[in-house]
C-alpha positions as CSV (number, residue, x, y, z in Angstrom):
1,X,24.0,-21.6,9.5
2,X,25.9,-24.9,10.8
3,X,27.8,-25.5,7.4
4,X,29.6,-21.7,8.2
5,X,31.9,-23.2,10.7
6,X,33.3,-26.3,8.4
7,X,34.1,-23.9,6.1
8,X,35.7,-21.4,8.2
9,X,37.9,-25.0,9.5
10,X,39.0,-25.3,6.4
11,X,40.0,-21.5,5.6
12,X,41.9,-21.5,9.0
13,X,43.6,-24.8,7.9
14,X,44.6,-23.5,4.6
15,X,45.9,-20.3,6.1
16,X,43.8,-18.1,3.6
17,X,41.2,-16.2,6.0
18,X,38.1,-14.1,5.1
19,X,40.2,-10.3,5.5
20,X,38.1,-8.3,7.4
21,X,38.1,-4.3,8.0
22,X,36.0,-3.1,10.4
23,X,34.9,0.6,10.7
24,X,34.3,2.5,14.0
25,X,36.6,1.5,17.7
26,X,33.2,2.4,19.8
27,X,31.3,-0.2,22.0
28,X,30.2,-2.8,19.5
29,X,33.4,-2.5,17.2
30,X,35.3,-3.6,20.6
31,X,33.5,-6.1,21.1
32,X,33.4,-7.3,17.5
33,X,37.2,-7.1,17.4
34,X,37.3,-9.9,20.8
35,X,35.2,-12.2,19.0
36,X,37.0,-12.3,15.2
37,X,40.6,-11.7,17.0
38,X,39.7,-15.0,19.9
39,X,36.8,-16.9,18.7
40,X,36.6,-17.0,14.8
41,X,38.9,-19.3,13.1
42,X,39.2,-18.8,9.3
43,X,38.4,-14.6,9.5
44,X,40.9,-12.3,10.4
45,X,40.1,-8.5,11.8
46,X,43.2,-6.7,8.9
47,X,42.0,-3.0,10.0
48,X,40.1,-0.7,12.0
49,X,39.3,2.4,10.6
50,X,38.8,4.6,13.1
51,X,39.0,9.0,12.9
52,X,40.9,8.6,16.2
53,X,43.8,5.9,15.7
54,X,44.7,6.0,19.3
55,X,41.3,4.2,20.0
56,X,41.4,1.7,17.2
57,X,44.8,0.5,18.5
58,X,44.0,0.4,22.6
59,X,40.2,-1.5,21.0
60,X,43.4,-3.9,19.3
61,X,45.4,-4.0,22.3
62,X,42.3,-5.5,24.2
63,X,41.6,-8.0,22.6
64,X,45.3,-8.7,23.0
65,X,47.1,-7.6,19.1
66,X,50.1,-6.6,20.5
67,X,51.7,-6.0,16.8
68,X,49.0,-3.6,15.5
69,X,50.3,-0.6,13.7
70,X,49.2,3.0,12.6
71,X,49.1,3.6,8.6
72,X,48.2,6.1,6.7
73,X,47.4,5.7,2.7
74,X,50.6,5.1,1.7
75,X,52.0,2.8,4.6
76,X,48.8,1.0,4.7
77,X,49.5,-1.8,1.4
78,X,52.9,-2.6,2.8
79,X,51.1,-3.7,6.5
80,X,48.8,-5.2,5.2
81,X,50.8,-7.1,2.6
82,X,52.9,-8.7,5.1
83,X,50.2,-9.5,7.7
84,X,50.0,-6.9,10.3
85,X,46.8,-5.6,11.6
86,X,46.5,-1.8,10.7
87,X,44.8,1.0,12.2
88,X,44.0,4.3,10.2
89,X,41.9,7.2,9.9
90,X,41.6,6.5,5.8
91,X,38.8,4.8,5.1
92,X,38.9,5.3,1.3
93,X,42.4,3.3,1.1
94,X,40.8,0.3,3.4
95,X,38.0,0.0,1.0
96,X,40.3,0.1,-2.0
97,X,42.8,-2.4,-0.7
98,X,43.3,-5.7,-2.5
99,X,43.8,-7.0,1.0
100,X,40.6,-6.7,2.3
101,X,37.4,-8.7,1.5
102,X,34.8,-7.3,3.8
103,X,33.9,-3.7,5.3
104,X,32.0,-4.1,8.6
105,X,30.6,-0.9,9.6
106,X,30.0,-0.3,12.6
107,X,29.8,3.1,12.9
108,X,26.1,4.3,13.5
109,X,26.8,7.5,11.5
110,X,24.7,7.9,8.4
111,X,27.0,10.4,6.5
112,X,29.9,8.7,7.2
113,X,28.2,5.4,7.0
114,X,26.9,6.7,3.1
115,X,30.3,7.4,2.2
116,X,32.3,3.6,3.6
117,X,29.4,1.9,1.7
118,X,29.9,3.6,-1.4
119,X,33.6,3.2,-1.2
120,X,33.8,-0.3,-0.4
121,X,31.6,-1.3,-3.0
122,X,33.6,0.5,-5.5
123,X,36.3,-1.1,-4.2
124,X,34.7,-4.4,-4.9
125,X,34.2,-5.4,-0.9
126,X,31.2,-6.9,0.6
127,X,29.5,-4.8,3.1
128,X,27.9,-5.4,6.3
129,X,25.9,-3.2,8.2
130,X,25.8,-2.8,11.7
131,X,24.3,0.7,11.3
132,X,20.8,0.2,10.5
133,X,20.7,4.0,10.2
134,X,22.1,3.9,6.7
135,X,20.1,0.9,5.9
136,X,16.5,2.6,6.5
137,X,17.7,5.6,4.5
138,X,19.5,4.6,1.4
139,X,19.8,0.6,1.5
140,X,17.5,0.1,-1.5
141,X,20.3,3.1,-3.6
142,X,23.3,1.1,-2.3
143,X,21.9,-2.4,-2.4
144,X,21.4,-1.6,-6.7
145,X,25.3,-0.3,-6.8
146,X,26.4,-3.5,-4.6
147,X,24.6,-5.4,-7.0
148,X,25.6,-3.6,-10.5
149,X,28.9,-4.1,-8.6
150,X,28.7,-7.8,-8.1
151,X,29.0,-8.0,-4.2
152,X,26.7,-8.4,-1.5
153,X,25.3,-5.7,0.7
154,X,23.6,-7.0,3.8
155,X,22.5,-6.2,7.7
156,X,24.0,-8.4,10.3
157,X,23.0,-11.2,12.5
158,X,23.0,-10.8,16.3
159,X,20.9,-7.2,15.8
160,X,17.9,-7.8,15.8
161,X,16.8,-7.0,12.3
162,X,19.3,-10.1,11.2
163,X,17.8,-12.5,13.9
164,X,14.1,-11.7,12.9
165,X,15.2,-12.3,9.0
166,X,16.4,-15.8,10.0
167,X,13.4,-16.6,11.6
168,X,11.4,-15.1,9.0
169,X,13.5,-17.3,6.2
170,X,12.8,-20.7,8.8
171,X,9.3,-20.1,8.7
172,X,9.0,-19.6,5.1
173,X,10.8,-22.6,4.7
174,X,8.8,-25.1,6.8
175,X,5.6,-23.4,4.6
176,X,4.0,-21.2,6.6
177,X,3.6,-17.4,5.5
178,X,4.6,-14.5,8.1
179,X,2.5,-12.1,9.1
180,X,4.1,-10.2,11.8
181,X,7.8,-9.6,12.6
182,X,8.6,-8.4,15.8
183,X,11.1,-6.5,18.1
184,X,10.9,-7.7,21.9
185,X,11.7,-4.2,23.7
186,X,12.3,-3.3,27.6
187,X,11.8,0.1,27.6
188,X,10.3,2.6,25.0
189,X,9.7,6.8,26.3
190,X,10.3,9.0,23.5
191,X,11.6,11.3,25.6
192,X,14.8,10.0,26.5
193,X,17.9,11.9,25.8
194,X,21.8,11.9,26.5
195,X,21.3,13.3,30.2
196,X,19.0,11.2,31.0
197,X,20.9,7.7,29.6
198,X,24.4,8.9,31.1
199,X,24.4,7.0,34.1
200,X,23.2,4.1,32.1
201,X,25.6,4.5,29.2
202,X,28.8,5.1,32.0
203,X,27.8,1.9,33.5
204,X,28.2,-0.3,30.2
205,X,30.8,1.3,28.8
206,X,28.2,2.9,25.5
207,X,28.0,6.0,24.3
208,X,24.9,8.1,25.9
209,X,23.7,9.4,22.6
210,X,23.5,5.9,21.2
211,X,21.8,4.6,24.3
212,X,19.5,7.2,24.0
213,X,18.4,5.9,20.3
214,X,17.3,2.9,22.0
215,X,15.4,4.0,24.7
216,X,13.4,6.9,22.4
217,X,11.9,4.6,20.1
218,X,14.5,5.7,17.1
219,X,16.6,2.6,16.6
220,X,13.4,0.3,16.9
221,X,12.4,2.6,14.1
222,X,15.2,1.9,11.7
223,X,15.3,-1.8,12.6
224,X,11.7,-2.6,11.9
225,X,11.7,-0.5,9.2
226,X,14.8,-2.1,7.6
227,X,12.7,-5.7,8.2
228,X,9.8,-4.1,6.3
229,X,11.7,-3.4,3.5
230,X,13.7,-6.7,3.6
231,X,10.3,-8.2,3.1
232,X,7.6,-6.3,1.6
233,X,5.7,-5.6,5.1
234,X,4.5,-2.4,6.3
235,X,3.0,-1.4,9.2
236,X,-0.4,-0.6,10.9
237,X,0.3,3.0,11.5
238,X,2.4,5.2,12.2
239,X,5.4,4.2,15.0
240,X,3.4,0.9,14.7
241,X,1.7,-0.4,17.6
242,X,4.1,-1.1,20.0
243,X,1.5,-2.7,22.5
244,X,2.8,-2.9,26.2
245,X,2.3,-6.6,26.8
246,X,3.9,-8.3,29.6
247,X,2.9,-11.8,28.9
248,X,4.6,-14.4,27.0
249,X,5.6,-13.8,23.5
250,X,2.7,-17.0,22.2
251,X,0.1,-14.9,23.5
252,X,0.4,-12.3,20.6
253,X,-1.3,-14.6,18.4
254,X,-4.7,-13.8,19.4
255,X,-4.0,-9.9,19.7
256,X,-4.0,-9.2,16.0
257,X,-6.5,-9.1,13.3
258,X,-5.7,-11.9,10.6
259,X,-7.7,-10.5,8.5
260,X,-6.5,-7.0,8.4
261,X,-2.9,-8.6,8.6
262,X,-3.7,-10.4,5.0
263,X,-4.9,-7.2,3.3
264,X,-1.7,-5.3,5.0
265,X,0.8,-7.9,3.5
266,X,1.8,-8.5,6.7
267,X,3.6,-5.7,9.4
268,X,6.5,-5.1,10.9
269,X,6.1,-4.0,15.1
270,X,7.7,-4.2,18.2
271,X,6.3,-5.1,21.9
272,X,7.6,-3.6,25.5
273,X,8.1,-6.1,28.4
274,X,7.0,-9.4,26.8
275,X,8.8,-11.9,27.6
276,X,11.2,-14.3,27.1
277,X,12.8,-11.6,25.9
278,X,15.3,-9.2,24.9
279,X,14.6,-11.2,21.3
280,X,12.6,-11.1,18.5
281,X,9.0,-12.8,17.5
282,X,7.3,-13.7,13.8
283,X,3.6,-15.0,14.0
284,X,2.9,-17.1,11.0
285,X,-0.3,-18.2,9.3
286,X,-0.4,-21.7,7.4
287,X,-3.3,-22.5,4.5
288,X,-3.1,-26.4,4.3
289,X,-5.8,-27.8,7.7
290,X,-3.6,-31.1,7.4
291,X,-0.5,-28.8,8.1
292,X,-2.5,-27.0,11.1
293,X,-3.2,-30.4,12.4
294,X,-0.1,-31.4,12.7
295,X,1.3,-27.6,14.6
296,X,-1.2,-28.1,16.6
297,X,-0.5,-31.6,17.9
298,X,3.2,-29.8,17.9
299,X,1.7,-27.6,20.8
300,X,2.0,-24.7,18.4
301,X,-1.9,-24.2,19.0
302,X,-4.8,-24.2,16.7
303,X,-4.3,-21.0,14.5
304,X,-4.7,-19.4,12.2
305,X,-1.6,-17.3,14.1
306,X,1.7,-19.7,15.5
307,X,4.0,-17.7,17.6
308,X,7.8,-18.4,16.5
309,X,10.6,-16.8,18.2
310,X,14.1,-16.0,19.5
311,X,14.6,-15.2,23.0
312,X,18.0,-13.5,22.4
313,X,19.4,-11.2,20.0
314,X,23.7,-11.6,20.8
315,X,24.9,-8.5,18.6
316,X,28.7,-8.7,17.6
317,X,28.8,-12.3,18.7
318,X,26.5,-12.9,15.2
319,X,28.2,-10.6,13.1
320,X,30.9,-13.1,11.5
321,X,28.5,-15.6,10.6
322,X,27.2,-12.7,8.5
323,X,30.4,-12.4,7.1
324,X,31.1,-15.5,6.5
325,X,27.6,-15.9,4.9
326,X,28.5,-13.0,2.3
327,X,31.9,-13.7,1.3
328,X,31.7,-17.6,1.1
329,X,27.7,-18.0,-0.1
330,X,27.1,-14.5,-1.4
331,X,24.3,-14.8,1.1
332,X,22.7,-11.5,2.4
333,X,21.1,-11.9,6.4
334,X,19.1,-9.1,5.7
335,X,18.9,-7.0,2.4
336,X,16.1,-4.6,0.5
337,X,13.9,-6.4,-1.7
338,X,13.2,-4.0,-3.3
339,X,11.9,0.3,-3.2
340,X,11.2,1.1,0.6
341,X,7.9,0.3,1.9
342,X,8.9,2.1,5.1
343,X,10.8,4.8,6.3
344,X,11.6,6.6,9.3
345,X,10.2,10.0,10.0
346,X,11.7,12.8,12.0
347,X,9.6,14.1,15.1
348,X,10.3,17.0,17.2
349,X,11.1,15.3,20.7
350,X,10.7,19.3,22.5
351,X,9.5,22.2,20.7
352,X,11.7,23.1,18.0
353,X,12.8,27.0,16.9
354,X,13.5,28.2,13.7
355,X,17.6,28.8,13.2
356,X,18.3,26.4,15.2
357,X,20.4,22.9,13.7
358,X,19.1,19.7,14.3
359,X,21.6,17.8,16.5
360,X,22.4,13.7,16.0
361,X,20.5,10.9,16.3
362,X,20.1,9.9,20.1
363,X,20.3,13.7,20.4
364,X,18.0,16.3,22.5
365,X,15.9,17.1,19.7
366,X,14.1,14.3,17.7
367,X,12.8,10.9,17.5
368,X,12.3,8.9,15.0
369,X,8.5,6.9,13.9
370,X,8.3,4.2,11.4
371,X,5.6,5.5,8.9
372,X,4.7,3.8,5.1
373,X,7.1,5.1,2.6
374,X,4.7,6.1,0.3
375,X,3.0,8.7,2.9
376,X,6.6,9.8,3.9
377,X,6.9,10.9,0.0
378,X,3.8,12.4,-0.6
379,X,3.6,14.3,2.9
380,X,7.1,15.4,2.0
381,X,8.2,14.2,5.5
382,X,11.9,14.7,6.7
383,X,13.4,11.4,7.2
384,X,15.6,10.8,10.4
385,X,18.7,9.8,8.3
386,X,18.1,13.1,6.8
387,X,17.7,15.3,9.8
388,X,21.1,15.5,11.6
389,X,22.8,19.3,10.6
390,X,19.5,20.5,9.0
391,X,18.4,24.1,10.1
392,X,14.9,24.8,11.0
393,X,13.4,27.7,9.1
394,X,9.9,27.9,11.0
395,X,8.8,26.6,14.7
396,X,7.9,23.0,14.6
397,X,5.4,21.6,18.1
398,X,6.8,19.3,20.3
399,X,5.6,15.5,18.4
400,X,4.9,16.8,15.0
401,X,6.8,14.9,12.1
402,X,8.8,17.7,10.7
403,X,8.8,18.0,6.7
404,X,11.3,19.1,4.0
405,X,9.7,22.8,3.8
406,X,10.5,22.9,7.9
407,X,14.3,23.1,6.9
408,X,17.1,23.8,5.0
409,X,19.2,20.7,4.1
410,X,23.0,20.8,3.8
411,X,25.0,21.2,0.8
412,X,27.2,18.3,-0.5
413,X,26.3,15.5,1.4
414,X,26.3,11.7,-0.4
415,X,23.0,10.7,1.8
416,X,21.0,13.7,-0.1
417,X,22.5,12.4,-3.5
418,X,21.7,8.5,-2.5
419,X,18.4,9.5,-1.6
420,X,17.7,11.2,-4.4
421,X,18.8,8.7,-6.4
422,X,16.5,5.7,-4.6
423,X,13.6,8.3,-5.6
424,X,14.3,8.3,-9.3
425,X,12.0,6.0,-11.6
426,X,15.1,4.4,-12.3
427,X,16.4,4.3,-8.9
428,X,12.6,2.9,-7.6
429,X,13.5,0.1,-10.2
């Protein structure tokens, strides 16, 4: 969005930045603190919440903040007040601070990640996900309280999710009607776990358990399914297609049925190996011969599928265009429109035993598979957001989805109450 960096001009030049708190010091959260701290005029990184302060202040310290401090509830107004960067464990005093005007999580936790979202909206912040995990299991429950609340509650650009909803919203707006958004991939095996991504994860600097989400199939989950439910899609079955095609991204056009893609409402899917990639894809459809005339003349082709795409996704680099877009416009990148049309399902990654506890996402354990939301409620499937610290109670086969009646769900936790909430009539609403 070009008129985002005029404005930010003029907040820099006025002294009266966009105050930005940003949750979780891991890989992305150091990278988003280089870009606000050194390359965002008009935004200003106030906090890091972080359970280990140590980290949030060395994640500082890189990015050069030599003045950052350590605050706890009590100190943290004062800092803040006169202008010093804070770091703290307290998340609940960021999000209530008068100082702060957006909460960037970027935690990847969904318990956590439940609990900032909640808070910060009741503190009257915008919120900004970069943890689609919470998104594709309780976005629609905290989208309605962002929006009782008055503030806006929206995935991120530079994940892949926010790039495919700006190209969705371009092609919309040049008339034609999507019927496919897509995730380019390098590498999907559903077997993947933290031993096996270590070397991987050591060499970039990422966590191996987060790696591992990528390279199972999980995280492709979550973002597509987010996607879907940002735009009424769904998908062709279950863990979509996810075709091996190492072609160029314009040959997809003639690999789906238009037909079938109509009746769907479109679908959300990913490919492995097409190129130019890591980025993201829409194929389009346009009704008006005059219009296909011209596309095709445009070397778009002659239909009735045009390939559209972005050959990059540039994670944290995005993200304060997102935040810029919420707390100036009150513009979401990427939001629910409305109940989820998919979810993502929990799926035994070796054979499971009952008694034992489900470990994290990333984890040994599980995978996750996109699947329609309405089969996921009235299968009773376990969601992946769900999953983590749930105890088997019977043997579940290596690749089945697990269900609700294959566990025993913790006590007390605020994704259980969101999602119980987004499956009301009223929460459905």
């Amino acid at each position: 969005m070009i008129i985002v960096d005029e404005r930010l001009a003029q907040l820099e030049a006025a002294g009266t930045p966009i105050r930005v708190a940003l949750l979780g010091a891991g890989f992305m959260g150091k990278g988003l603190t280089n870009q606000i701290v050194n390359s965002v005029p008009g935004m200003t990184l106030s906090a890091i919440v972080n359970r280990t302060v140590d980290k949030g202040l060395s994640v500082y310290a890189d990015a050069g903040v030599e003045d950052a401090v350590a605050a706890d509830g009590g100190s943290l107004g004062g800092a803040l007040e006169l202008g010093r960067p804070v770091v703290t464990d307290d998340f609940a005093a960021v999000c209530a601070s008068e100082h702060i005007d957006v909460i960037v999580d970027a935690t990847g936790a969904v318990e956590y990640g439940c609990q900032v979202s909640e808070a910060a909206i009741a503190g009257g912040k915008h919120v900004v996900l970069m943890n689609a995990e919470v998104d594709g299991t309780v976005g629609w429950a905290l989208f309605q309280q962002a929006r009782s609340a008055g503030v806006v509650y929206t995935g991120c650009d530079g994940d892949q999710p926010g790039v495919q909803m700006n190209l969705v919203r371009f092609v919309k707006g040049i008339g034609l009607r999507p019927l496919v958004a897509g995730n380019v991939k390098g590498l999907h095996d559903p077997y993947r776990n933290p031993t096996t991504q270590k070397g991987f994860a050591e060499q970039w600097g990422q966590d191996p358990a987060m790696v591992t989400s990528f390279a199972d199939g999980t995280k492709i989950s979550f973002e597509q399914a987010i996607v879907a439910n940002a735009t009424g899609m769904t998908v062709e079955r279950r863990g979509m297609r996810g075709a091996d095609h190492r072609g160029h991204v314009d040959d997809l056009v003639t690999m789906y049925d238009v037909d079938e893609l109509e009746r769907l409402g479109g679908v959300v899917d990913y490919v492995v190996g097409t190129q130019p990639g890591p980025g993201v894809f829409v194929l389009a459809t346009h009704d008006d011969p005059k219009q296909r005339h011209y596309l095709n003349l445009y070397k778009l082709g002659e239909g009735p599928l045009y390939s559209f795409y972005t050959p990059y996704h540039l994670c944290h680099f995005e993200v304060p265009n997102t935040v810029a877009r919420a707390a100036l416009f009150g513009d979401a990148a990427l939001r629910p429109l409305g109940p989820p049309t998919v979810e993502v399902v929990t799926t035994a990654k070796i054979d499971l035993h009952a008694g034992e506890q489900i470990d994290g996402l990333g984890g040994y354990m599980t995978y996750g598979l996109a699947e329609r939301a309405d089969v996921t409620a009235a299968d009773g499937l376990l969601p992946m957001g769900i999953a983590e610290g749930c105890r088997l109670v019977r043997d579940v086969s290596k690749d089945q989805v697990l269900t609700y009646a294959d566990v025993e769900v913790p006590v007390g936790r605020a994704v259980d109450r969101l999602r119980a909430a987004q499956q009301t009539p009223a929460g459905r609403g």
